[in-house]
The first five atom37 places (N, CA, C, CB, O) and aatype in JSON, in Angstrom:
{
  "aatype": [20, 20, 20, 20, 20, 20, 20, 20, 20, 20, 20, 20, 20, 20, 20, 20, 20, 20, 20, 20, 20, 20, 20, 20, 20, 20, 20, 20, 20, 20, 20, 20, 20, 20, 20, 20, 20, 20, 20, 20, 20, 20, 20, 20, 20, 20, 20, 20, 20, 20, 20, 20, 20, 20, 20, 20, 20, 20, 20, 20, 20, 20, 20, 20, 20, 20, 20, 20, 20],
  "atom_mask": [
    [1, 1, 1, 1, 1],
    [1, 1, 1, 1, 1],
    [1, 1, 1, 1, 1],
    [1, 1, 1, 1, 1],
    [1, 1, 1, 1, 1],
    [1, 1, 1, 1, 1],
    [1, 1, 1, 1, 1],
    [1, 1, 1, 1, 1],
    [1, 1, 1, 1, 1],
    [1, 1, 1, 1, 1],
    [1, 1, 1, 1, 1],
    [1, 1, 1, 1, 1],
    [1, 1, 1, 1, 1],
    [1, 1, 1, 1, 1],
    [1, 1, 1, 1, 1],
    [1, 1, 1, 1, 1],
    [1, 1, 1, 1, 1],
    [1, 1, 1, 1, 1],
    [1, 1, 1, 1, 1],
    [1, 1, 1, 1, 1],
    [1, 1, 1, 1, 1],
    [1, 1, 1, 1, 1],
    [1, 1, 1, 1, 1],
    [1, 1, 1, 1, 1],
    [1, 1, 1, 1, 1],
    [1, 1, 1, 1, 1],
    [1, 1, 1, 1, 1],
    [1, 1, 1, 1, 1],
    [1, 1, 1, 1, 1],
    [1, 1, 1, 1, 1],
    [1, 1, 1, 1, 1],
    [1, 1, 1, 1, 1],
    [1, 1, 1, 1, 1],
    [1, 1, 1, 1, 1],
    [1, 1, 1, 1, 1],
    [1, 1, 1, 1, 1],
    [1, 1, 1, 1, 1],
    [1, 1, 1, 1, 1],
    [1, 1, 1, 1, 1],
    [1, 1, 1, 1, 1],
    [1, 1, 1, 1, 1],
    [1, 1, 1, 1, 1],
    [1, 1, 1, 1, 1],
    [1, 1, 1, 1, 1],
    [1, 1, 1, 1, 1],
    [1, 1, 1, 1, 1],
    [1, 1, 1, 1, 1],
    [1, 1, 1, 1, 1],
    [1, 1, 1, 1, 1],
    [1, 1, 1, 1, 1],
    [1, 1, 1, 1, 1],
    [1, 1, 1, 1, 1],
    [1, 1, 1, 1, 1],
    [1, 1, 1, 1, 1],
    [1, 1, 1, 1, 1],
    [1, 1, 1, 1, 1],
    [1, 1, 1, 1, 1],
    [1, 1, 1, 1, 1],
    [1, 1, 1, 1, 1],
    [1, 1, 1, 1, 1],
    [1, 1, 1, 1, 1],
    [1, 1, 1, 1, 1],
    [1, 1, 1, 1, 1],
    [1, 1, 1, 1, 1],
    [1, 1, 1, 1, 1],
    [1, 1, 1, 1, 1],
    [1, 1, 1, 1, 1],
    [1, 1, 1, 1, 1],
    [1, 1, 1, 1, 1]
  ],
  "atom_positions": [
    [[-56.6, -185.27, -62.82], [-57.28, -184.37, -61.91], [-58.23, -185.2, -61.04], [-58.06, -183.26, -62.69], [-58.71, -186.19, -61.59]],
    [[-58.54, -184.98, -59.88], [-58.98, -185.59, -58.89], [-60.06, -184.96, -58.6], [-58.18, -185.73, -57.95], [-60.12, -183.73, -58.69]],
    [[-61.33, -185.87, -58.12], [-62.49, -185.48, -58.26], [-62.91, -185.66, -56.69], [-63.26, -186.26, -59.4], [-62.78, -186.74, -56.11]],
    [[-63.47, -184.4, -56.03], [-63.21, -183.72, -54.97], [-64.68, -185.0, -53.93], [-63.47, -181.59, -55.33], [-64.65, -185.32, -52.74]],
    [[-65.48, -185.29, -54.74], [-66.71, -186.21, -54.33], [-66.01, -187.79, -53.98], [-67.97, -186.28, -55.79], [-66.5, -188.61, -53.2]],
    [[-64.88, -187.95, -54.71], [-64.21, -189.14, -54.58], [-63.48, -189.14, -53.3], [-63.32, -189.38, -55.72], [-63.64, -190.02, -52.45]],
    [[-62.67, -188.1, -53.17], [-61.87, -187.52, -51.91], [-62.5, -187.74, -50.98], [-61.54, -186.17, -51.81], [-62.02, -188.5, -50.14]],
    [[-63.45, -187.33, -50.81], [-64.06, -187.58, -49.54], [-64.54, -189.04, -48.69], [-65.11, -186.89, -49.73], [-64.5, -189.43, -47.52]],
    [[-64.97, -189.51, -49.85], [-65.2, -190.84, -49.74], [-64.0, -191.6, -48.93], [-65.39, -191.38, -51.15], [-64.14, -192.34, -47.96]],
    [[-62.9, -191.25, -49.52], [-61.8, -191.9, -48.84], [-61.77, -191.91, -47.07], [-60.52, -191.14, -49.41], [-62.57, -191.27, -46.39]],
    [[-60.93, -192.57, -46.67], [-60.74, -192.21, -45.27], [-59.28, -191.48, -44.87], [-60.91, -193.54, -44.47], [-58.74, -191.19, -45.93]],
    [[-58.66, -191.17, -44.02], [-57.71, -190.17, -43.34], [-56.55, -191.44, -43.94], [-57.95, -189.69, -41.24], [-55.64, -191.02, -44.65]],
    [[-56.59, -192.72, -43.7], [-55.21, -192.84, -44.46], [-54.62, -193.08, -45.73], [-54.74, -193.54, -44.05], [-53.46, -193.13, -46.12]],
    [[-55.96, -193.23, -46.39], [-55.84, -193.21, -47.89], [-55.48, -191.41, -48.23], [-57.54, -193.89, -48.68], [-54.4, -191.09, -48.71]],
    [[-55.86, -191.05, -48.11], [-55.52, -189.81, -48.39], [-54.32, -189.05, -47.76], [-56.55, -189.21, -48.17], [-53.88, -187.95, -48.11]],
    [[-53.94, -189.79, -46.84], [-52.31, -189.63, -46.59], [-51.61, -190.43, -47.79], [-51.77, -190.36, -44.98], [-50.93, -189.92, -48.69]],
    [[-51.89, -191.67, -47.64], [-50.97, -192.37, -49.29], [-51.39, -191.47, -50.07], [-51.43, -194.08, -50.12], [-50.57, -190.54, -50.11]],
    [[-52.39, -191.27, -50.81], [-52.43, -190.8, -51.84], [-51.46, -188.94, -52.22], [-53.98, -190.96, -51.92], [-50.97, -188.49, -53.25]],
    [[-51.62, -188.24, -50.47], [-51.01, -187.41, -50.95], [-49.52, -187.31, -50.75], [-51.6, -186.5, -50.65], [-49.24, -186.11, -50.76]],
    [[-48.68, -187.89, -50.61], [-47.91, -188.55, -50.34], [-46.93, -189.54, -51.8], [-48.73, -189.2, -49.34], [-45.74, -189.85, -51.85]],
    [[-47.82, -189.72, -52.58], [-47.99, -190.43, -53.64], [-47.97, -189.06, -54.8], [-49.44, -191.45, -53.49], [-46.93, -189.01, -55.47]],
    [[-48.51, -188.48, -54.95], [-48.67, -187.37, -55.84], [-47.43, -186.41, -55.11], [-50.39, -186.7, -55.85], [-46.63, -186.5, -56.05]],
    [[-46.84, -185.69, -54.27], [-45.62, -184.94, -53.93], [-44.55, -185.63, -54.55], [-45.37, -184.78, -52.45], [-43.65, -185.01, -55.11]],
    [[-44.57, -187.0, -54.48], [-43.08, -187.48, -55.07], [-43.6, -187.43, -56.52], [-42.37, -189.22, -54.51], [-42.91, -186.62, -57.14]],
    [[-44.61, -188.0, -57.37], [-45.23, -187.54, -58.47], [-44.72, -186.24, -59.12], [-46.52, -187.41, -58.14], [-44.2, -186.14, -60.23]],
    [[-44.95, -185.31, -58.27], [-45.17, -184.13, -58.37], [-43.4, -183.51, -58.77], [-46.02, -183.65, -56.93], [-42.83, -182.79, -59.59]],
    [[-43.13, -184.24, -57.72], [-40.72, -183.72, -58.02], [-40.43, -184.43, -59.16], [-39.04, -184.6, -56.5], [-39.54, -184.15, -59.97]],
    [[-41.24, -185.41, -59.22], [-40.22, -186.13, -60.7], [-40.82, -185.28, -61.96], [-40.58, -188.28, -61.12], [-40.24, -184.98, -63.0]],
    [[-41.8, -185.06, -61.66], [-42.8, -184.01, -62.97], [-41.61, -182.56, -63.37], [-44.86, -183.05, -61.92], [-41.26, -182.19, -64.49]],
    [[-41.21, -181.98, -61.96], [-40.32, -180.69, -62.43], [-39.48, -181.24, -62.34], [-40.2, -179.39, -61.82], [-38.79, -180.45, -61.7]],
    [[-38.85, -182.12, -62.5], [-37.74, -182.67, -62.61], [-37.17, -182.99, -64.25], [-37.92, -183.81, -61.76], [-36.1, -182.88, -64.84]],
    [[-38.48, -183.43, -64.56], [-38.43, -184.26, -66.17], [-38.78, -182.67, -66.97], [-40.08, -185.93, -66.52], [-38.94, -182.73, -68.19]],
    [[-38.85, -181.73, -66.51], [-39.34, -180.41, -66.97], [-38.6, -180.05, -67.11], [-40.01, -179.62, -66.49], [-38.33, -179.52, -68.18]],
    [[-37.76, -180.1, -66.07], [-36.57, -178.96, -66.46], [-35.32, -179.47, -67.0], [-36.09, -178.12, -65.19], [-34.35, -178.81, -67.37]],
    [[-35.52, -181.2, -66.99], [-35.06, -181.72, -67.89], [-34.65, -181.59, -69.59], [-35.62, -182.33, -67.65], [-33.59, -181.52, -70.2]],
    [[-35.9, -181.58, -69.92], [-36.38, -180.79, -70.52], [-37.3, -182.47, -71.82], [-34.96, -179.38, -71.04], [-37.5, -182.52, -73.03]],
    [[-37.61, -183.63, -70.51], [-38.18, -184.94, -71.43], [-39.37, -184.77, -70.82], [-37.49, -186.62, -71.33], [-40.06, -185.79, -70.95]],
    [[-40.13, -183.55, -69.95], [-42.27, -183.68, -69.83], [-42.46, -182.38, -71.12], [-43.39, -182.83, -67.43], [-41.9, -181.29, -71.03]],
    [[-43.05, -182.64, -71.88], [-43.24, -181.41, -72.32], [-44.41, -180.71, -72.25], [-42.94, -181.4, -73.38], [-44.64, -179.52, -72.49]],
    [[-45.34, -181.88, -71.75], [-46.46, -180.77, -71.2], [-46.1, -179.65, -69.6], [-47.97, -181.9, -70.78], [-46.38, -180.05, -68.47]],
    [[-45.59, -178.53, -69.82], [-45.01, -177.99, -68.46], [-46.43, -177.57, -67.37], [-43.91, -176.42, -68.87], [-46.37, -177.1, -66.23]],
    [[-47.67, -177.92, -68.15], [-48.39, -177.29, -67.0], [-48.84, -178.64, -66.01], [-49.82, -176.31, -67.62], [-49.26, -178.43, -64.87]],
    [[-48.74, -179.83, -66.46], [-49.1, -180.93, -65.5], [-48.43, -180.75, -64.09], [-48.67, -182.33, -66.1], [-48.94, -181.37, -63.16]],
    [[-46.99, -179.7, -63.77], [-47.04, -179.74, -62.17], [-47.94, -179.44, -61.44], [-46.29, -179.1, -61.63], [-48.34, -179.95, -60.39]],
    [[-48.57, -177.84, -62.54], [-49.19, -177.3, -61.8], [-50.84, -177.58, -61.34], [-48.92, -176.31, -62.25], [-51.59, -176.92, -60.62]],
    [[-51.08, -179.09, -62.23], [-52.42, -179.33, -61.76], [-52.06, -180.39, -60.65], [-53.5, -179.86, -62.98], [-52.88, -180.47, -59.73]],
    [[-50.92, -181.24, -60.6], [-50.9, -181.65, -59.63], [-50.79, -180.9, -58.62], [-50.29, -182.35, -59.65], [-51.34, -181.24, -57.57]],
    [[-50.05, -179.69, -58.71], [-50.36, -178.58, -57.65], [-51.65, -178.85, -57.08], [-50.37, -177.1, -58.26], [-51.61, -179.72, -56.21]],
    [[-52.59, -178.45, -57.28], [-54.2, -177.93, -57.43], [-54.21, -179.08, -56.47], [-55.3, -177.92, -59.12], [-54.33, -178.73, -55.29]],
    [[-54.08, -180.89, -56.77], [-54.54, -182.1, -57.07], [-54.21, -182.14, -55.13], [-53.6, -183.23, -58.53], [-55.14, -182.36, -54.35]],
    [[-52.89, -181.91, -54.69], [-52.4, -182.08, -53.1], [-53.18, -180.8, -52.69], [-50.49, -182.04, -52.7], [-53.85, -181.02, -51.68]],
    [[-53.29, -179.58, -53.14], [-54.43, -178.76, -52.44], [-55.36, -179.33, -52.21], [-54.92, -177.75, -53.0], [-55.68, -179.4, -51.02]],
    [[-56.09, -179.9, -53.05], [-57.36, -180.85, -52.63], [-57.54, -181.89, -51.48], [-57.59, -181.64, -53.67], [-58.42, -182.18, -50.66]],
    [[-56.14, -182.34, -51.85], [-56.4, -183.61, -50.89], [-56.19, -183.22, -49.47], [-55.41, -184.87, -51.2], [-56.75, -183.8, -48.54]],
    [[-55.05, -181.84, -49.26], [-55.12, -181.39, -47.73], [-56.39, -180.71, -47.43], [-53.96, -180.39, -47.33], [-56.79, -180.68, -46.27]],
    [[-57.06, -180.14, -48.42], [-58.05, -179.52, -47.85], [-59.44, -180.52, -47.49], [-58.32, -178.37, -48.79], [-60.39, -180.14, -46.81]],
    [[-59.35, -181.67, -48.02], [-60.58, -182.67, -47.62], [-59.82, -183.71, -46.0], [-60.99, -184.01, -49.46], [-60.45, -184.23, -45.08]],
    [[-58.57, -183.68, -46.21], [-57.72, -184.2, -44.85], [-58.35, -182.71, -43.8], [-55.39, -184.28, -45.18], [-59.35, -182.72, -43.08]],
    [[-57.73, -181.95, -43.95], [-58.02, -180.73, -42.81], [-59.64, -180.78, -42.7], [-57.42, -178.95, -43.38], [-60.12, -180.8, -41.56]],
    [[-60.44, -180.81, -43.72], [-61.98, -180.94, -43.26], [-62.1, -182.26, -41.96], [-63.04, -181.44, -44.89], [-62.59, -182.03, -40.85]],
    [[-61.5, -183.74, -42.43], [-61.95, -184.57, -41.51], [-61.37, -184.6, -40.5], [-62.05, -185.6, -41.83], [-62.02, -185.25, -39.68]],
    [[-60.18, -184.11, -39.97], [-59.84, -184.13, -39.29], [-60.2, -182.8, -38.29], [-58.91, -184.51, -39.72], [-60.06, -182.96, -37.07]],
    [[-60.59, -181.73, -38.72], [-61.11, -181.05, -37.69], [-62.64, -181.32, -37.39], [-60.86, -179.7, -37.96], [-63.2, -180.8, -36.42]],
    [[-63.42, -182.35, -38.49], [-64.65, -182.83, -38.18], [-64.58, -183.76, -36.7], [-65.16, -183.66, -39.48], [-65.44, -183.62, -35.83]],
    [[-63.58, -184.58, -36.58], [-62.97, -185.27, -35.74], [-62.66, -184.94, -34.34], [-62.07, -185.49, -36.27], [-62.54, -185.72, -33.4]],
    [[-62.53, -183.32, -34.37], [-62.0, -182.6, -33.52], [-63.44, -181.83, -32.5], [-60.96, -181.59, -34.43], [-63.51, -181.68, -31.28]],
    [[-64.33, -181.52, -33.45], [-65.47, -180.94, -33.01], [-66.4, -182.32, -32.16], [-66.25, -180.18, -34.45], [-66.94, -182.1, -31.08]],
    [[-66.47, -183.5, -32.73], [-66.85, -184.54, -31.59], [-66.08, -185.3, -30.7], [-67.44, -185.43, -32.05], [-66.47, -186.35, -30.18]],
    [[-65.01, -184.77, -30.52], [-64.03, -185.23, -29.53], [-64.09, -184.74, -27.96], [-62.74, -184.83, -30.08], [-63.25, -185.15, -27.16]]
  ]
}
């Protein structure tokens, strides 16, 4: 789980890798699920949560970006 104070810190292209990094994360997770070799089944769904985060601290800087432009 990703800690939302850290996020920020980052800049606009780390947080493209990173979310970017967690989506393919994220397919092999329901992948190995329905596999049936993750057996924890709720880890998609915090990576769920984990790319919500990271678009929503991307969409903050980038419309911060937008207002002094």
């Amino acid at each position: 789980m990703l800690d939302i104070t850290e996020l920020r810190k980052k800049n606009i292209d780390d947080l493209k890798k990173e979310l970017e990094k967690i989506k393919k994360d994220k397919q092999k997770v329901v992948a190995d699920v329905l596999q049936k070799k993750e057996k924890n089944v709720k880890k998609a769904s915090l990576m769920k949560k984990d790319i919500a985060r990271i678009q929503t601290v991307l969409n903050e800087k980038l419309s911060e970006g937008k207002k002094w432009a």
